[in-house]
PyMOL Python script that loads the backbone (N, CA, C, O; Angstrom):
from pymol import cmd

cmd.read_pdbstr("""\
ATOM      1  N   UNK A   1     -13.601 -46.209  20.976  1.00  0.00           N
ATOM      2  CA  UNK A   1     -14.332 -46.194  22.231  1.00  0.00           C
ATOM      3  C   UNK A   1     -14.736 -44.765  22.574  1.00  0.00           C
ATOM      4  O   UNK A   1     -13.909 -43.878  22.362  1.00  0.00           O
ATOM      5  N   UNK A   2     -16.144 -44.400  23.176  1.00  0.00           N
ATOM      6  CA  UNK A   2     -16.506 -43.111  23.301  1.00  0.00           C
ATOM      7  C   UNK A   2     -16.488 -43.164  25.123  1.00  0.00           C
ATOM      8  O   UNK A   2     -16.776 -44.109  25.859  1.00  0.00           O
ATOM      9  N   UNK A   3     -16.196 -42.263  25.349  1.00  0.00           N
ATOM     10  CA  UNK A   3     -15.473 -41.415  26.973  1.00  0.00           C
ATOM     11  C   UNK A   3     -17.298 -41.311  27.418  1.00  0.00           C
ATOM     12  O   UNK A   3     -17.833 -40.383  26.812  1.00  0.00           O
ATOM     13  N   UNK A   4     -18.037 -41.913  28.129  1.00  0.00           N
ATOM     14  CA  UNK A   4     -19.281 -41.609  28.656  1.00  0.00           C
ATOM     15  C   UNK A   4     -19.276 -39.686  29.337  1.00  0.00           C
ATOM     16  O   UNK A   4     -18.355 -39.183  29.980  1.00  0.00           O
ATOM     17  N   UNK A   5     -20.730 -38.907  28.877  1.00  0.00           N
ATOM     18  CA  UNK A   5     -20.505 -37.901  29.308  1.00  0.00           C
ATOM     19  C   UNK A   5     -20.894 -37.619  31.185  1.00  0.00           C
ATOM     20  O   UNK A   5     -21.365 -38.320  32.080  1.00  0.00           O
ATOM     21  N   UNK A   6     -20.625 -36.878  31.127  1.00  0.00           N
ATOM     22  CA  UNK A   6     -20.260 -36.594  33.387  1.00  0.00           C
ATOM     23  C   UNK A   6     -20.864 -35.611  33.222  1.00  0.00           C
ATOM     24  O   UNK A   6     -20.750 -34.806  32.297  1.00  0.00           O
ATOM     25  N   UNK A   7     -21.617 -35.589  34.179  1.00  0.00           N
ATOM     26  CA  UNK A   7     -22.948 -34.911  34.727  1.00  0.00           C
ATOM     27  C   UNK A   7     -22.703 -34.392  36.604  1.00  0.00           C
ATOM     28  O   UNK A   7     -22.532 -35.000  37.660  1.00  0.00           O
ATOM     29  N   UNK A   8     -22.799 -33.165  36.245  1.00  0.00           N
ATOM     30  CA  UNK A   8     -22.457 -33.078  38.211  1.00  0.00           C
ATOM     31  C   UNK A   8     -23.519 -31.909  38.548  1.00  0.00           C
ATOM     32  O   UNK A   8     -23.499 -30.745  38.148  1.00  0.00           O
ATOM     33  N   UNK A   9     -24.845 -32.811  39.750  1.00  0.00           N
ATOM     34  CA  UNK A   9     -25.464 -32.056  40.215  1.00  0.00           C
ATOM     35  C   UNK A   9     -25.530 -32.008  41.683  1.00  0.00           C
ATOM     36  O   UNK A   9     -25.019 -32.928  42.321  1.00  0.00           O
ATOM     37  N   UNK A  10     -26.035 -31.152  42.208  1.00  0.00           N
ATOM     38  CA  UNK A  10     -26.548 -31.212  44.004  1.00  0.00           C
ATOM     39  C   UNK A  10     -26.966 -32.444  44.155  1.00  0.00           C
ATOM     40  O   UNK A  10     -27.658 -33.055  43.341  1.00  0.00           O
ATOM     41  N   UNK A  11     -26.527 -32.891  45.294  1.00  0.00           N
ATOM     42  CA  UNK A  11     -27.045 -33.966  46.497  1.00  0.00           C
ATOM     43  C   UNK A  11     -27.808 -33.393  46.740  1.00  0.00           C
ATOM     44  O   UNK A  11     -27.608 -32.690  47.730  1.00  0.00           O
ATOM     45  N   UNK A  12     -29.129 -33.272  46.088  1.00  0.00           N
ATOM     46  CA  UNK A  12     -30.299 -32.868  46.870  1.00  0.00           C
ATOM     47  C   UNK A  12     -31.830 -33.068  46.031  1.00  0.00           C
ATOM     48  O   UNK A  12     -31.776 -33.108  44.802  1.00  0.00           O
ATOM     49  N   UNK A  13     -32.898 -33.167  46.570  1.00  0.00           N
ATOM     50  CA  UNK A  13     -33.984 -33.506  45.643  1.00  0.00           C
ATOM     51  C   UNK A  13     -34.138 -33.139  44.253  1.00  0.00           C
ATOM     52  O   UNK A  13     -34.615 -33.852  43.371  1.00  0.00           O
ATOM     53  N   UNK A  14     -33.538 -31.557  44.098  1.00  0.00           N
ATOM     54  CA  UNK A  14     -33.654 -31.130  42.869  1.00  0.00           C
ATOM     55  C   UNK A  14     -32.830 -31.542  42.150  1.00  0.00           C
ATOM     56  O   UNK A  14     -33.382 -31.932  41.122  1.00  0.00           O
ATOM     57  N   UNK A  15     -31.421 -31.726  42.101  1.00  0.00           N
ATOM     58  CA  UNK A  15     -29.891 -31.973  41.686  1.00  0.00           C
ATOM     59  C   UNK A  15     -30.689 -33.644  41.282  1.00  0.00           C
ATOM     60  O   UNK A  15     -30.441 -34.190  40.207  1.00  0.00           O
ATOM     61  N   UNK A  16     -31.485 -34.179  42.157  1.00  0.00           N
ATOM     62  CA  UNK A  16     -31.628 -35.780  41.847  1.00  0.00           C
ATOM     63  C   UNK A  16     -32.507 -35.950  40.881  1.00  0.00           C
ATOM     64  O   UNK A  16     -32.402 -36.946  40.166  1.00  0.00           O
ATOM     65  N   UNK A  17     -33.670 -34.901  40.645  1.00  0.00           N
ATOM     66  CA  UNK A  17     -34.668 -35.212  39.982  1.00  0.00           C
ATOM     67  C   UNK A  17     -34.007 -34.534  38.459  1.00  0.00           C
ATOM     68  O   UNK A  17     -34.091 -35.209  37.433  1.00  0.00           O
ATOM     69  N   UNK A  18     -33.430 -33.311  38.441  1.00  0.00           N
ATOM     70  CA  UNK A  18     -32.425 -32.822  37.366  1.00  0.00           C
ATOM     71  C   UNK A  18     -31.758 -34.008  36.701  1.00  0.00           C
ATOM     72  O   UNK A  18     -32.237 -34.582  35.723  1.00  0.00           O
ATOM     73  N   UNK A  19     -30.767 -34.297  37.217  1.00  0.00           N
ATOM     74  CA  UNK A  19     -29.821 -34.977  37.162  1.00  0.00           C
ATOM     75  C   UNK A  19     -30.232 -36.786  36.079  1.00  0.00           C
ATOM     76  O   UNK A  19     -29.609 -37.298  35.149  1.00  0.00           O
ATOM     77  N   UNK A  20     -31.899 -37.367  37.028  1.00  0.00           N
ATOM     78  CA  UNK A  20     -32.411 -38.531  36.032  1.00  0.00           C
ATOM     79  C   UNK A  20     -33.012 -37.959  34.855  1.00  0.00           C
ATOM     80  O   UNK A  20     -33.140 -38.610  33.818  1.00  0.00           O
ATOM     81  N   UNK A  21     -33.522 -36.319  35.026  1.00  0.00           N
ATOM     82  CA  UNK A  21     -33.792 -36.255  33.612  1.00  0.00           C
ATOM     83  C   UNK A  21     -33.030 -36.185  32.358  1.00  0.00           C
ATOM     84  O   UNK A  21     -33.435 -36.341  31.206  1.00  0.00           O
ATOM     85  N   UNK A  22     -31.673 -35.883  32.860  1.00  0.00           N
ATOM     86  CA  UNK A  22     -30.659 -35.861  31.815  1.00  0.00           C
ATOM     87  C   UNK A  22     -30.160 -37.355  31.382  1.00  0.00           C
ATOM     88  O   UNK A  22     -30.014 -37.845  30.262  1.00  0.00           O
ATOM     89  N   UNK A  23     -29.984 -37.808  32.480  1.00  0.00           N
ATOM     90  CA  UNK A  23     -29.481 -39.176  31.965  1.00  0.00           C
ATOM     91  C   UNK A  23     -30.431 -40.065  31.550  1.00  0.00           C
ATOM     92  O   UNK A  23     -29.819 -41.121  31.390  1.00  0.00           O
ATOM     93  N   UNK A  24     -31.654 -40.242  31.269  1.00  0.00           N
ATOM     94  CA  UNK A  24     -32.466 -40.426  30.459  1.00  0.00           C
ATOM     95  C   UNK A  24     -32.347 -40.111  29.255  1.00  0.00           C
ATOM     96  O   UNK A  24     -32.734 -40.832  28.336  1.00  0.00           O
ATOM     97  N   UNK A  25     -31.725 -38.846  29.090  1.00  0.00           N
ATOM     98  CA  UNK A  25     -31.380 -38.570  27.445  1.00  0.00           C
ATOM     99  C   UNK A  25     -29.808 -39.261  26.767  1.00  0.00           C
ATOM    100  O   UNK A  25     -29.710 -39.649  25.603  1.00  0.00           O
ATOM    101  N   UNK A  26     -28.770 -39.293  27.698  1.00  0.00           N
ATOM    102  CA  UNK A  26     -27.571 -39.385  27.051  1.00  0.00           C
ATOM    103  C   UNK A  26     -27.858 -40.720  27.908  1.00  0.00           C
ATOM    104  O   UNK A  26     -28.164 -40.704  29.101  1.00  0.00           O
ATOM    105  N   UNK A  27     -27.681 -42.134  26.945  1.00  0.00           N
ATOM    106  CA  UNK A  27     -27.496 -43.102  27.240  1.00  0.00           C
ATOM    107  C   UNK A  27     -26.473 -43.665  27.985  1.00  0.00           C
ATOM    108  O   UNK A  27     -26.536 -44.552  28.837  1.00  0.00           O
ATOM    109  N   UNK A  28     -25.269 -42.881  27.452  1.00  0.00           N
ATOM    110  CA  UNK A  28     -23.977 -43.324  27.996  1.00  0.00           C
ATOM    111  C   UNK A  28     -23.340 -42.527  29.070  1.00  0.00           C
ATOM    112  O   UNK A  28     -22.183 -42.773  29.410  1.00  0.00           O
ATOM    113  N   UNK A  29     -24.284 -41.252  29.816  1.00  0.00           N
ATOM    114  CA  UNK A  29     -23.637 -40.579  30.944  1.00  0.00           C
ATOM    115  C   UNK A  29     -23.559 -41.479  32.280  1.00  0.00           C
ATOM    116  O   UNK A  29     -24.021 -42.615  32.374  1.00  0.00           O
ATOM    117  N   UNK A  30     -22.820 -40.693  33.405  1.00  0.00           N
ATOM    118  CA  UNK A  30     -22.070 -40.755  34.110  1.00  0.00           C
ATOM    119  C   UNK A  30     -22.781 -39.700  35.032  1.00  0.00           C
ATOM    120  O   UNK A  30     -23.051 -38.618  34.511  1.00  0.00           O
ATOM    121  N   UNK A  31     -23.033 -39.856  36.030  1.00  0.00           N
ATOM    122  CA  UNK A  31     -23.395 -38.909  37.404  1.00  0.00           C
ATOM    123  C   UNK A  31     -22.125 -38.652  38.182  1.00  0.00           C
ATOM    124  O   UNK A  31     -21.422 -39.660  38.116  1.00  0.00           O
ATOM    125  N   UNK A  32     -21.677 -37.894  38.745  1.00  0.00           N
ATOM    126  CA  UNK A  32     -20.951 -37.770  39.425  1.00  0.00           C
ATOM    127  C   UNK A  32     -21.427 -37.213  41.208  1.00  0.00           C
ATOM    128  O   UNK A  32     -21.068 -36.057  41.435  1.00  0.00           O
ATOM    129  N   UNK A  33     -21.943 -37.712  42.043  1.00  0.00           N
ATOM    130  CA  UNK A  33     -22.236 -37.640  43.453  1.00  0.00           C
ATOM    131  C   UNK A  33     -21.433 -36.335  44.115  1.00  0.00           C
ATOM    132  O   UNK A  33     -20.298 -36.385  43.641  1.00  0.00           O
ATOM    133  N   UNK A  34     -21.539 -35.208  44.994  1.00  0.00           N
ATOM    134  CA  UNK A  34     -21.096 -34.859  45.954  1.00  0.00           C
ATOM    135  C   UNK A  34     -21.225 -35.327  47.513  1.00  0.00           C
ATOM    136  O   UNK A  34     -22.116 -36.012  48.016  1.00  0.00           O
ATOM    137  N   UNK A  35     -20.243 -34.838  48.037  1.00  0.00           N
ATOM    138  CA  UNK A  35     -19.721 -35.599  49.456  1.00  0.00           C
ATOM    139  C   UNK A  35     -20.338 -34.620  50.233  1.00  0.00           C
ATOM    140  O   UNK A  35     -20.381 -34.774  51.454  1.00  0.00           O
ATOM    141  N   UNK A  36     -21.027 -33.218  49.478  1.00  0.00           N
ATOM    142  CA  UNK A  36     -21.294 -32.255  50.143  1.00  0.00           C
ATOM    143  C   UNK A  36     -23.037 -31.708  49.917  1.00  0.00           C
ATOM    144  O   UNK A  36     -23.728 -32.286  49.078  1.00  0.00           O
ATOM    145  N   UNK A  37     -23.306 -31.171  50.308  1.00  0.00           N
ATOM    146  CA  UNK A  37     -24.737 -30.647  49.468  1.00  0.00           C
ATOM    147  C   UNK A  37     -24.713 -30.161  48.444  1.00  0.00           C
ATOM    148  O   UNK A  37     -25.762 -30.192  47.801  1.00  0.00           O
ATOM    149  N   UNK A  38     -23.510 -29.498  47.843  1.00  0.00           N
ATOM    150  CA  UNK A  38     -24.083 -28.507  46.516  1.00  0.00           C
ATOM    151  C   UNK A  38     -22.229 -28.287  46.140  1.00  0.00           C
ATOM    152  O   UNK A  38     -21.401 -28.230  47.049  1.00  0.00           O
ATOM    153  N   UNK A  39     -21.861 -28.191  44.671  1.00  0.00           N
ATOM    154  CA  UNK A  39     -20.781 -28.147  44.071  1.00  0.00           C
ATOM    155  C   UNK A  39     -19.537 -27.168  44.760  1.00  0.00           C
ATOM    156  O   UNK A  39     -18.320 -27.349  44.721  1.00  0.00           O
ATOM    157  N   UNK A  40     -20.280 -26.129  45.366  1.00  0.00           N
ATOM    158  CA  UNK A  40     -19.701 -25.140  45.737  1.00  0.00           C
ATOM    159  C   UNK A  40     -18.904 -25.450  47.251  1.00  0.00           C
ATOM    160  O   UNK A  40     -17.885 -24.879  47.638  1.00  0.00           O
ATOM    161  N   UNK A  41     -19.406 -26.148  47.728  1.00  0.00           N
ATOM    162  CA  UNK A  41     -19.125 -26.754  49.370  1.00  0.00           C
ATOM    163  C   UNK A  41     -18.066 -27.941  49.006  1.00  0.00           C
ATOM    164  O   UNK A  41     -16.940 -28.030  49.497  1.00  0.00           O
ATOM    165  N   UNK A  42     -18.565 -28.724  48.175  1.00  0.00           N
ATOM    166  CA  UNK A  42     -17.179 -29.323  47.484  1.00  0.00           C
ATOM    167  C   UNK A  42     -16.266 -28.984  46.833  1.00  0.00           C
ATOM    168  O   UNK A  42     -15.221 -29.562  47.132  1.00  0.00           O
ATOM    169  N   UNK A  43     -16.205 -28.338  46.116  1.00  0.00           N
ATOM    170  CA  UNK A  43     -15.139 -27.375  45.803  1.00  0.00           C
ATOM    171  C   UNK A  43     -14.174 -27.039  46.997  1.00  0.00           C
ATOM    172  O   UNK A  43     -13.233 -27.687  47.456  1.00  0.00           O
ATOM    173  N   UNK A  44     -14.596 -26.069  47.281  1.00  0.00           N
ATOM    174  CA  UNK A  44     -14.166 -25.786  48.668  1.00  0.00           C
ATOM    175  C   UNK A  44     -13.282 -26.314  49.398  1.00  0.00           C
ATOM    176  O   UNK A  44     -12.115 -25.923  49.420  1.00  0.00           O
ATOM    177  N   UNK A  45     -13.800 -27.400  50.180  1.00  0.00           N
ATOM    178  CA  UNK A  45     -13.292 -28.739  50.508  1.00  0.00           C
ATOM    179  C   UNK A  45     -12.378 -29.200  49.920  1.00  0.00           C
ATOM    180  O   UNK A  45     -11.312 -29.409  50.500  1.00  0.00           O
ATOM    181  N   UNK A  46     -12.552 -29.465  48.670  1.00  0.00           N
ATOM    182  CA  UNK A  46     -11.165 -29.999  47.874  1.00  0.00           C
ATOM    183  C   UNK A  46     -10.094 -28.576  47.989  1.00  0.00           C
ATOM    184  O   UNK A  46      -9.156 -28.978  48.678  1.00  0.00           O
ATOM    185  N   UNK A  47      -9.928 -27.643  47.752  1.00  0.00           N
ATOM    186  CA  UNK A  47      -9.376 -26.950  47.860  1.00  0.00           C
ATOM    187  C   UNK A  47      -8.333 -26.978  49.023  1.00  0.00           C
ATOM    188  O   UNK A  47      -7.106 -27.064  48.988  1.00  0.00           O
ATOM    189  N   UNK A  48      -9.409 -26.857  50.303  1.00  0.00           N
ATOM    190  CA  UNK A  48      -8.690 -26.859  51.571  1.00  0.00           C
ATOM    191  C   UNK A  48      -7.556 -28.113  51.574  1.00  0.00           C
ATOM    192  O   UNK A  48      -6.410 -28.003  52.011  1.00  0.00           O
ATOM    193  N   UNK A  49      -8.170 -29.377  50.961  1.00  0.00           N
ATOM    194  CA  UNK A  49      -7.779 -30.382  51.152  1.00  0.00           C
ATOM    195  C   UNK A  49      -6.338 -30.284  50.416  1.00  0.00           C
ATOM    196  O   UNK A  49      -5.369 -30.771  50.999  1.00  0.00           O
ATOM    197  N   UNK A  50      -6.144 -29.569  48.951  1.00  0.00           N
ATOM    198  CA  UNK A  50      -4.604 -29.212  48.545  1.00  0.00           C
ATOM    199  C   UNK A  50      -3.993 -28.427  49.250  1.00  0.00           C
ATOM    200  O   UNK A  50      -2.851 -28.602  49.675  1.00  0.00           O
ATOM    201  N   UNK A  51      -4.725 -27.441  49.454  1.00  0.00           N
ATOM    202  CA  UNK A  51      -3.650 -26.392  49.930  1.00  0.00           C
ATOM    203  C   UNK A  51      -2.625 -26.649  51.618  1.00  0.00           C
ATOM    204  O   UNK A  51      -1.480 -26.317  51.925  1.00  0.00           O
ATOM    205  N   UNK A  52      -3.870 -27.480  52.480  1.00  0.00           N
ATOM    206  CA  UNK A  52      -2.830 -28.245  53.325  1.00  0.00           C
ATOM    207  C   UNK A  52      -2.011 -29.412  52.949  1.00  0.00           C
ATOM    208  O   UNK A  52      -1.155 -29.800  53.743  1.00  0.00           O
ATOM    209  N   UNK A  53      -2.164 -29.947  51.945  1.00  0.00           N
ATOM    210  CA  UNK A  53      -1.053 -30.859  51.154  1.00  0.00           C
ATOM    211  C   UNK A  53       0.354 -30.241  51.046  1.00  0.00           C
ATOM    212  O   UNK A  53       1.460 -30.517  51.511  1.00  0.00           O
ATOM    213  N   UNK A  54      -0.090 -29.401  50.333  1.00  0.00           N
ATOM    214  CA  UNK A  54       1.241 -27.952  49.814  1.00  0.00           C
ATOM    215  C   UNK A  54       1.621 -27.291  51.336  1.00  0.00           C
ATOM    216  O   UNK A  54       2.743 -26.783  51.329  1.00  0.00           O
ATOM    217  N   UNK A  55       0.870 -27.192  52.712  1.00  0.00           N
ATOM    218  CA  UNK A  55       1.782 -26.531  53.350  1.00  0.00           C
ATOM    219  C   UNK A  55       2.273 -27.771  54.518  1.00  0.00           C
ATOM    220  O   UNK A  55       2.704 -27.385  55.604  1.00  0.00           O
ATOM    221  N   UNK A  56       2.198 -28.976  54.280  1.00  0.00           N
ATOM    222  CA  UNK A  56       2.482 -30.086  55.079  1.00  0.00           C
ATOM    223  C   UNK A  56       4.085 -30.473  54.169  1.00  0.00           C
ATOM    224  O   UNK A  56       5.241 -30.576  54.579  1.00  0.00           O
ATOM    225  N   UNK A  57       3.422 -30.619  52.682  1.00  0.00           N
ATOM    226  CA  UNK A  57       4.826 -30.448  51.373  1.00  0.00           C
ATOM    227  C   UNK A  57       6.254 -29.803  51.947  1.00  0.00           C
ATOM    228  O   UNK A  57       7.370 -30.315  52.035  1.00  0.00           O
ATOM    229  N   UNK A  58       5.731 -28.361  52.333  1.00  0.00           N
ATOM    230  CA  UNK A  58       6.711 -27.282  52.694  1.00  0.00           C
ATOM    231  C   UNK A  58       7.425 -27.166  53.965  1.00  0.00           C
ATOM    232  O   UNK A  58       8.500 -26.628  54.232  1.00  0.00           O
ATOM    233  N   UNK A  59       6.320 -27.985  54.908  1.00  0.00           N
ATOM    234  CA  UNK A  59       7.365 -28.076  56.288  1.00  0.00           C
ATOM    235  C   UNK A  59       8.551 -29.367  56.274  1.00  0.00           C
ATOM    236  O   UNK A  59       9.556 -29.495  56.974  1.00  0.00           O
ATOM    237  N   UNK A  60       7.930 -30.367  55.045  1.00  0.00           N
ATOM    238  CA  UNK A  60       9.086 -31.019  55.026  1.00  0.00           C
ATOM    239  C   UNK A  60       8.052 -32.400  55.357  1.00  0.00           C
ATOM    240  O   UNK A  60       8.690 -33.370  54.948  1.00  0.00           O
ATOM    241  N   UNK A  61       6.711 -32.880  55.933  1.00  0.00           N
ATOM    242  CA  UNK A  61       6.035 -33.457  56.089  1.00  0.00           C
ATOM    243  C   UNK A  61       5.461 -34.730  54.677  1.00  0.00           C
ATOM    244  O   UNK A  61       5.784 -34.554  53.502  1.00  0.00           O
ATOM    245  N   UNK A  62       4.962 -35.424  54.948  1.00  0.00           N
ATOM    246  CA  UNK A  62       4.411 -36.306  53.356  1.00  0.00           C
ATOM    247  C   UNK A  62       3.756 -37.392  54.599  1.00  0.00           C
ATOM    248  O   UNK A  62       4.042 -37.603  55.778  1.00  0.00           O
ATOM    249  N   UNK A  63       2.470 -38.070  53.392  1.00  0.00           N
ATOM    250  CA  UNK A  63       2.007 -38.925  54.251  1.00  0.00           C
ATOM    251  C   UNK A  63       1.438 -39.886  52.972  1.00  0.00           C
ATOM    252  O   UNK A  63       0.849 -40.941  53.206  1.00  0.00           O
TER     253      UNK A  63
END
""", "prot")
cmd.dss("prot")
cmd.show_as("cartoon", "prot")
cmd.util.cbc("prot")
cmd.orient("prot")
Protein backbone atom coordinates (compact mmCIF):
# COMPACT_ATOMS: atom_id res chain seq x y z
CA UNK A 1 0.00 0.00 0.00
CA UNK A 2 1.44 3.52 -0.95
CA UNK A 3 0.98 6.46 1.97
CA UNK A 4 -0.90 9.26 -0.48
CA UNK A 5 1.47 12.42 -0.75
CA UNK A 6 0.31 15.78 1.65
CA UNK A 7 0.37 18.91 0.22
CA UNK A 8 0.01 22.06 2.61
CA UNK A 9 -0.90 25.40 1.15
CA UNK A 10 -2.55 28.92 2.21
CA UNK A 11 -6.25 29.22 2.69
CA UNK A 12 -6.25 31.63 0.22
CA UNK A 13 -6.85 32.18 -3.63
CA UNK A 14 -3.33 31.55 -4.44
CA UNK A 15 -2.57 28.51 -1.90
CA UNK A 16 -6.09 27.22 -3.78
CA UNK A 17 -5.23 27.74 -7.25
CA UNK A 18 -1.38 26.33 -6.34
CA UNK A 19 -2.46 23.72 -4.47
CA UNK A 20 -5.24 22.12 -7.69
CA UNK A 21 -2.35 22.48 -9.80
CA UNK A 22 -0.38 20.04 -7.96
CA UNK A 23 -2.89 17.67 -7.28
CA UNK A 24 -3.68 17.34 -10.75
CA UNK A 25 -0.29 15.90 -11.09
CA UNK A 26 0.06 13.38 -8.12
CA UNK A 27 -3.02 11.31 -8.42
CA UNK A 28 -2.89 10.03 -5.05
CA UNK A 29 -2.24 13.43 -2.95
CA UNK A 30 -3.82 14.70 -0.05
CA UNK A 31 -4.43 18.58 0.68
CA UNK A 32 -4.13 19.44 3.93
CA UNK A 33 -6.53 22.80 4.85
CA UNK A 34 -5.44 25.54 7.42
CA UNK A 35 -7.69 26.80 10.25
CA UNK A 36 -5.70 29.94 9.66
CA UNK A 37 -4.75 32.03 6.56
CA UNK A 38 -1.25 31.00 5.91
CA UNK A 39 1.08 28.03 7.57
CA UNK A 40 2.80 30.38 9.70
CA UNK A 41 -0.39 31.59 11.81
CA UNK A 42 -1.01 27.93 12.22
CA UNK A 43 1.91 26.98 13.37
CA UNK A 44 1.81 29.35 15.83
CA UNK A 45 -1.41 28.46 17.13
CA UNK A 46 -0.52 24.97 17.49
CA UNK A 47 2.31 25.89 19.39
CA UNK A 48 0.47 28.09 21.84
CA UNK A 49 -1.95 25.34 21.99
CA UNK A 50 1.10 22.79 23.55
CA UNK A 51 2.80 24.90 25.41
CA UNK A 52 -0.41 25.70 27.58
CA UNK A 53 -0.94 21.91 27.70
CA UNK A 54 2.62 21.62 29.35
CA UNK A 55 1.92 24.55 31.76
CA UNK A 56 -1.76 23.31 32.78
CA UNK A 57 0.49 19.53 32.90
CA UNK A 58 2.70 21.36 35.57
CA UNK A 59 0.20 22.99 37.82
CA UNK A 60 -1.11 19.63 38.31
CA UNK A 61 -4.30 20.36 35.92
CA UNK A 62 -5.41 17.65 32.82
CA UNK A 63 -8.52 17.86 30.88
Amino acid sequence: MRLPWVVAFNNDQEGNFAASAVLELLAQGKRLKTHNPDWSQELEAHLREEQQKLRQQDRGFSL
